[in-house]
ZAVOZA-608955 format. One record per atom (N, C-alpha, C): residue number from 1; residue in one letter; atom name; x negated, y negated, z. Coordinates in Angstrom, 2 decimals, always signed. Example, Ala and Ser with C-alpha at 12.3 -4.5 7.8 and 13.67 -1.06 7.14 Angstrom:
REM residues 2
ATOM; k; r; a; u; v; w
ATOM; 1; A; N; -13.19; +5.69; +7.80 $
ATOM; 1; A; CA; -12.30; +4.50; +7.80 $
ATOM; 1; A; C; -13.20; +3.30; +7.80 $
ATOM; 2; S; N; -12.85; +2.25; +7.08 $
ATOM; 2; S; CA; -13.67; +1.06; +7.14 $
ATOM; 2; S; C; -12.90; -0.03; +7.87 $
REM end
This chain:
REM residues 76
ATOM; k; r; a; u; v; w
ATOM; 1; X; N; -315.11; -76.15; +74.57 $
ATOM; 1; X; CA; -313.86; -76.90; +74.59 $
ATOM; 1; X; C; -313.04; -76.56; +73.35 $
ATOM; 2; X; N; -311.89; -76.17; +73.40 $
ATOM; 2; X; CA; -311.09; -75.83; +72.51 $
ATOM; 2; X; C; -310.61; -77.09; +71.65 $
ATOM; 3; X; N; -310.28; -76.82; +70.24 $
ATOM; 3; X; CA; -309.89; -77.68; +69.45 $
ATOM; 3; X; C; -308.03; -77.87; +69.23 $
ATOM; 4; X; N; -308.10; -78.97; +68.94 $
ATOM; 4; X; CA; -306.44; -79.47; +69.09 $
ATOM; 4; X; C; -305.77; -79.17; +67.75 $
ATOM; 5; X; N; -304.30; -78.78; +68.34 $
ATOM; 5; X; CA; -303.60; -78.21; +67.65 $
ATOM; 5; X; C; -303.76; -79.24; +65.81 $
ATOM; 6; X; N; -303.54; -80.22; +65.90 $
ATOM; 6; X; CA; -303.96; -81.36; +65.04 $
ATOM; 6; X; C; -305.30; -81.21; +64.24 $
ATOM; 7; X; N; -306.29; -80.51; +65.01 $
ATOM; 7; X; CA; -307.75; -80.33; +64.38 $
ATOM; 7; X; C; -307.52; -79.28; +63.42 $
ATOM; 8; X; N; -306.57; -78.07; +64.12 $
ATOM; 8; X; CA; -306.60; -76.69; +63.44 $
ATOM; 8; X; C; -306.11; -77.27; +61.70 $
ATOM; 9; X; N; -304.60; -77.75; +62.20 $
ATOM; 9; X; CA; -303.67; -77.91; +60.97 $
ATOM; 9; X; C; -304.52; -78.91; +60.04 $
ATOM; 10; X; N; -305.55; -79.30; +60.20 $
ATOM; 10; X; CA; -306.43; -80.49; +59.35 $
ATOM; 10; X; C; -307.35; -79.26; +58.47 $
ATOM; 11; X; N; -307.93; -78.30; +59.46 $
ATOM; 11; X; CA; -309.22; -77.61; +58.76 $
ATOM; 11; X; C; -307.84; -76.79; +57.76 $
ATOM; 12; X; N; -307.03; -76.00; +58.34 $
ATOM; 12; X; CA; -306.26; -75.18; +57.53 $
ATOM; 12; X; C; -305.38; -75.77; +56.25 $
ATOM; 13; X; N; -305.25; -76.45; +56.12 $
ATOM; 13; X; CA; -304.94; -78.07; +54.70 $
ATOM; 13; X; C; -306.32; -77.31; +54.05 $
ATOM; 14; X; N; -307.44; -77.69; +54.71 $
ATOM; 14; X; CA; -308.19; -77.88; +53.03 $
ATOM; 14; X; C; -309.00; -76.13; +53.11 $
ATOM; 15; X; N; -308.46; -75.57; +53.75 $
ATOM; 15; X; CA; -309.18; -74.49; +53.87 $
ATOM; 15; X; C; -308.51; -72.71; +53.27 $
ATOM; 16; X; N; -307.17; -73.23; +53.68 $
ATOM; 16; X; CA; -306.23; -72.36; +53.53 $
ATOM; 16; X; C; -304.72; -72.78; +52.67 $
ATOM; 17; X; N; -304.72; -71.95; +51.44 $
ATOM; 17; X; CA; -304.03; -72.14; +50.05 $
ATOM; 17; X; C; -302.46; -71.88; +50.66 $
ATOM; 18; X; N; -302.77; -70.81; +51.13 $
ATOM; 18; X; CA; -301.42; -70.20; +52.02 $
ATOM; 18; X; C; -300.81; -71.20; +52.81 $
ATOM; 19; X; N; -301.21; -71.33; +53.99 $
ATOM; 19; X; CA; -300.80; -72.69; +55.10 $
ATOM; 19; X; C; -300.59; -74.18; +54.04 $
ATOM; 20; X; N; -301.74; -74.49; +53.15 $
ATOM; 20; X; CA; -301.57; -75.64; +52.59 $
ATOM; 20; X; C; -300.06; -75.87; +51.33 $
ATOM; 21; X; N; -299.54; -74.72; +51.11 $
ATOM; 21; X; CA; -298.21; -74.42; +50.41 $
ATOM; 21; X; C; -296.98; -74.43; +51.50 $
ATOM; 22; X; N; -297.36; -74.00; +52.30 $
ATOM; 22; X; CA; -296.32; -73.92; +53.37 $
ATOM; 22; X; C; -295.87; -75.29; +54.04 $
ATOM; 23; X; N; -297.18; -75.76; +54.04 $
ATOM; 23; X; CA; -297.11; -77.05; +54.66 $
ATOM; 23; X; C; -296.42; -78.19; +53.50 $
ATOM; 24; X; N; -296.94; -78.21; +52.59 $
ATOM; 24; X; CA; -296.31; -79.06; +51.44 $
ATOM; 24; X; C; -294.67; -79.01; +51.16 $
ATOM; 25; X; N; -294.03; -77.45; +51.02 $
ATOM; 25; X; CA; -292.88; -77.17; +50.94 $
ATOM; 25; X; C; -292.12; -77.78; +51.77 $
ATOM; 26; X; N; -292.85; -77.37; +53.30 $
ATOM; 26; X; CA; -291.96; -77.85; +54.72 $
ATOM; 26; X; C; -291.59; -79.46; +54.34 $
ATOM; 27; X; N; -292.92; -79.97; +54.30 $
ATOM; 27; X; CA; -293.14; -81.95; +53.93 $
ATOM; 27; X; C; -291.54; -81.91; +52.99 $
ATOM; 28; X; N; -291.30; -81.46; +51.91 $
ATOM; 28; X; CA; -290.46; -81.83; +51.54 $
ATOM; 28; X; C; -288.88; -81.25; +51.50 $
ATOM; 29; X; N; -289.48; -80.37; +51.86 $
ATOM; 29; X; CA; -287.43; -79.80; +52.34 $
ATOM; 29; X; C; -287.52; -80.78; +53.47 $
ATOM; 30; X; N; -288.14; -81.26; +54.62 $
ATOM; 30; X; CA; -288.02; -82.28; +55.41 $
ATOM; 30; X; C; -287.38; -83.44; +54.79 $
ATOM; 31; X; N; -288.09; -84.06; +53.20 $
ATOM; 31; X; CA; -287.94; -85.40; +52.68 $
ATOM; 31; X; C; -286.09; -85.33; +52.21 $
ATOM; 32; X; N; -285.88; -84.12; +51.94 $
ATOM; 32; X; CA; -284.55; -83.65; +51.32 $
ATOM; 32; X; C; -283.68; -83.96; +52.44 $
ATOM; 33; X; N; -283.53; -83.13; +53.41 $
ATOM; 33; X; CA; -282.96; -83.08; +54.35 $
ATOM; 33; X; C; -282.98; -84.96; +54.97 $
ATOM; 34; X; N; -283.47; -85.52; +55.06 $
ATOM; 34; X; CA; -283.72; -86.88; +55.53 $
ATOM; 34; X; C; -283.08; -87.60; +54.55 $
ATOM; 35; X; N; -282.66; -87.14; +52.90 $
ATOM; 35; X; CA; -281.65; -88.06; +52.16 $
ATOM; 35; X; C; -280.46; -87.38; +52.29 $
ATOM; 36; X; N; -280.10; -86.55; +52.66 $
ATOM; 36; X; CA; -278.77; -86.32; +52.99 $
ATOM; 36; X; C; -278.16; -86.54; +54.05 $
ATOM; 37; X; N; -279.66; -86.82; +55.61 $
ATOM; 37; X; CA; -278.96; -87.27; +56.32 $
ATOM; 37; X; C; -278.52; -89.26; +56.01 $
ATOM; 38; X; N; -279.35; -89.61; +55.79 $
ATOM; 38; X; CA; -278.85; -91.26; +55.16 $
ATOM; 38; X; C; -277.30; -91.04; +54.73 $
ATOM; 39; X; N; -276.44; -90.06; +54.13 $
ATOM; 39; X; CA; -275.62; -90.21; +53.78 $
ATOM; 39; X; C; -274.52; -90.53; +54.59 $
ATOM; 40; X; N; -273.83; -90.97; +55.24 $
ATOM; 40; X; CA; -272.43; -91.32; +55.83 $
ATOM; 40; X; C; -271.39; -90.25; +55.60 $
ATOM; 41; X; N; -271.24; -89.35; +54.58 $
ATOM; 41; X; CA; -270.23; -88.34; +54.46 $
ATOM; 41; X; C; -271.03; -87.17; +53.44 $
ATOM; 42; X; N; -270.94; -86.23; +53.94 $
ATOM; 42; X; CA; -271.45; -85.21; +52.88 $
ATOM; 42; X; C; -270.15; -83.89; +52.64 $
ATOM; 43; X; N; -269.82; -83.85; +50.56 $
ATOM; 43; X; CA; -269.43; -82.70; +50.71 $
ATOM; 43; X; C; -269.57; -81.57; +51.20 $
ATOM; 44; X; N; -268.70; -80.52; +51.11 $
ATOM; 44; X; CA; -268.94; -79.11; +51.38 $
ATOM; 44; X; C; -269.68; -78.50; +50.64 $
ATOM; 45; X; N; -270.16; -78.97; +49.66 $
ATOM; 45; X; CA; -271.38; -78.10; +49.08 $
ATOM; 45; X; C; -272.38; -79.08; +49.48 $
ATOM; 46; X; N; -272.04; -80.32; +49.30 $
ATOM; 46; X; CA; -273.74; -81.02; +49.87 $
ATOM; 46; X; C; -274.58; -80.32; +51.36 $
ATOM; 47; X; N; -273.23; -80.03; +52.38 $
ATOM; 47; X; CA; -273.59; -79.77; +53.57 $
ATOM; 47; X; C; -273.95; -78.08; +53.54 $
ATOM; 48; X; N; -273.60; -77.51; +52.47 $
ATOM; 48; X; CA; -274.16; -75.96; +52.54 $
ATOM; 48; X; C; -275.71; -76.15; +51.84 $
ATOM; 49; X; N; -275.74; -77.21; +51.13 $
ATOM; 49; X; CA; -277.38; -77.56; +50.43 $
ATOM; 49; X; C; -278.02; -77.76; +51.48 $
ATOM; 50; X; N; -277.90; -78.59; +52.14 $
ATOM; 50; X; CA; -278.45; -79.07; +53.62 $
ATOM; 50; X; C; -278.75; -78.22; +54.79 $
ATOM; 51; X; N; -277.86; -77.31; +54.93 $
ATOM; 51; X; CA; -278.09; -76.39; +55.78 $
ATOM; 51; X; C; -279.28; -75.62; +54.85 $
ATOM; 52; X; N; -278.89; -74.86; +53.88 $
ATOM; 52; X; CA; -279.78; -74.01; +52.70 $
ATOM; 52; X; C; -281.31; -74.37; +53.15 $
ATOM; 53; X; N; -281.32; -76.09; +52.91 $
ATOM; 53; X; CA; -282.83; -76.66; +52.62 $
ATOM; 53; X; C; -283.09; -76.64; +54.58 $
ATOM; 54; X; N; -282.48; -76.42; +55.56 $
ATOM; 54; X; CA; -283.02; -76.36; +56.97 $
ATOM; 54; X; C; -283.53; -75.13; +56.87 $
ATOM; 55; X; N; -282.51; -74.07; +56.30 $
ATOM; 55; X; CA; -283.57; -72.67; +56.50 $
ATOM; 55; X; C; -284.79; -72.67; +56.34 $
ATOM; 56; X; N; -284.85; -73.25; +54.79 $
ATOM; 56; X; CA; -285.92; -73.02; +53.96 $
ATOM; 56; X; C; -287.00; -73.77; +54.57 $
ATOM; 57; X; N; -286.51; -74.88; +55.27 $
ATOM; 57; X; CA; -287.89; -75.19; +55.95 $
ATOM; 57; X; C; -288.22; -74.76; +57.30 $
ATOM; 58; X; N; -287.07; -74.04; +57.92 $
ATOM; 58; X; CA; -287.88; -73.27; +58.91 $
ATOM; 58; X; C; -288.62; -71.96; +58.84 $
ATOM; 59; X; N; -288.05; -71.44; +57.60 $
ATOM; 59; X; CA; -289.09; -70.47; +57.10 $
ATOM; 59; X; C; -290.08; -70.96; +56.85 $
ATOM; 60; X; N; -290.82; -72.15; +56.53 $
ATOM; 60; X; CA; -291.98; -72.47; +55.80 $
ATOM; 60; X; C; -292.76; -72.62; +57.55 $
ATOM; 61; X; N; -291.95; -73.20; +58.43 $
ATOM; 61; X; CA; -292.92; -73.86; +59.70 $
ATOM; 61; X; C; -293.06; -72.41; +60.23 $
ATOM; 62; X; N; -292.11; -71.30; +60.28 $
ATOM; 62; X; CA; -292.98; -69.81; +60.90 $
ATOM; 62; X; C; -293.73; -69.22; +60.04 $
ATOM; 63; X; N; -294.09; -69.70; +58.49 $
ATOM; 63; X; CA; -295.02; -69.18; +58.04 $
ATOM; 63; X; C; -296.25; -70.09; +58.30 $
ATOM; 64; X; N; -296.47; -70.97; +58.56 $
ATOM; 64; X; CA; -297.86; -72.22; +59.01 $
ATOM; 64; X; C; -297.80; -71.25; +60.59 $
ATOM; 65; X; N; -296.93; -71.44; +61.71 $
ATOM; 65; X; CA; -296.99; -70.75; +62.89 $
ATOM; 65; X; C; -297.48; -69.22; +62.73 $
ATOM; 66; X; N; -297.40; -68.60; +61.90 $
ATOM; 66; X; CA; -297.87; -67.51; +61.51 $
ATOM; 66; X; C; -299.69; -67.29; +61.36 $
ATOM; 67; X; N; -299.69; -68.45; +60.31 $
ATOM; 67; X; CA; -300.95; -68.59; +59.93 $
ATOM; 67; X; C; -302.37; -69.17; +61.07 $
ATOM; 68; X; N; -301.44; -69.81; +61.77 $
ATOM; 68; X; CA; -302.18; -70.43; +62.81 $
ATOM; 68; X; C; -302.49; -69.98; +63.83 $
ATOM; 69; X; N; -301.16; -68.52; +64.30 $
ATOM; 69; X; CA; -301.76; -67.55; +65.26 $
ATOM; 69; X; C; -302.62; -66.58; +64.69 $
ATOM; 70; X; N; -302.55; -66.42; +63.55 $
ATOM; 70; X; CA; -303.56; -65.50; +62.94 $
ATOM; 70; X; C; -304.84; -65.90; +62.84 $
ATOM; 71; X; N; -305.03; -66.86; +62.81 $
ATOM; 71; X; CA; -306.53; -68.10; +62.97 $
ATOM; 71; X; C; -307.01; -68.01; +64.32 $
ATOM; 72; X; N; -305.86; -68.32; +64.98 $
ATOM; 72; X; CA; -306.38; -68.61; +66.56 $
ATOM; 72; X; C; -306.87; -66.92; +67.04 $
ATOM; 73; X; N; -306.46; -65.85; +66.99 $
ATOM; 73; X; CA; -306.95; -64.49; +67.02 $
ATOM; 73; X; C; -308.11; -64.39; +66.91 $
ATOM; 74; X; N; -308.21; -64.79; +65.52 $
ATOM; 74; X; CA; -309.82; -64.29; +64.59 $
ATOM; 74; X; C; -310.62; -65.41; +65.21 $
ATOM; 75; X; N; -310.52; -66.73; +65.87 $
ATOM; 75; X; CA; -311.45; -67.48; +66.20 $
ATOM; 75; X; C; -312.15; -66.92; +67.70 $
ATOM; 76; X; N; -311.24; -66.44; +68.48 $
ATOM; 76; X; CA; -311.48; -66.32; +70.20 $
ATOM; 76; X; C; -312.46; -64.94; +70.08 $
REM end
């Protein structure tokens, strides 16, 4: 029986330095992005920060997606 996506991302936290950076970064360009949305009006540079910090955390979730197809490979 195969293990859940939830099981993987648990062993790869304490297992993997790589994924466990990726994952931390994402956590908080998330926390960023979530105080600027609270805001009611954002400048034009707040909203180019905002966009900035979406990249940056979707780069971090295809590097965990990265890591996790590379896991799932080497496990099967």
């Amino acid at each position: 029986m195969g293990r859940s996506e939830e099981d993987l991302v648990k062993e790869l936290l304490e297992r993997d330095e790589e994924f466990k950076q990726a994952y931390l970064a994402h956590e908080e360009y998330e926390k960023k992005i979530a105080e600027f949305d609270k805001r009611p009006y954002l400048s034009t540079e707040e909203q180019l920060t905002r966009k900035k910090l979406q990249k940056l955390k979707l780069a971090e979730k295809d590097k965990m997606e990265a890591i996790l197809a590379r896991y799932r490979a080497n496990v099967k």
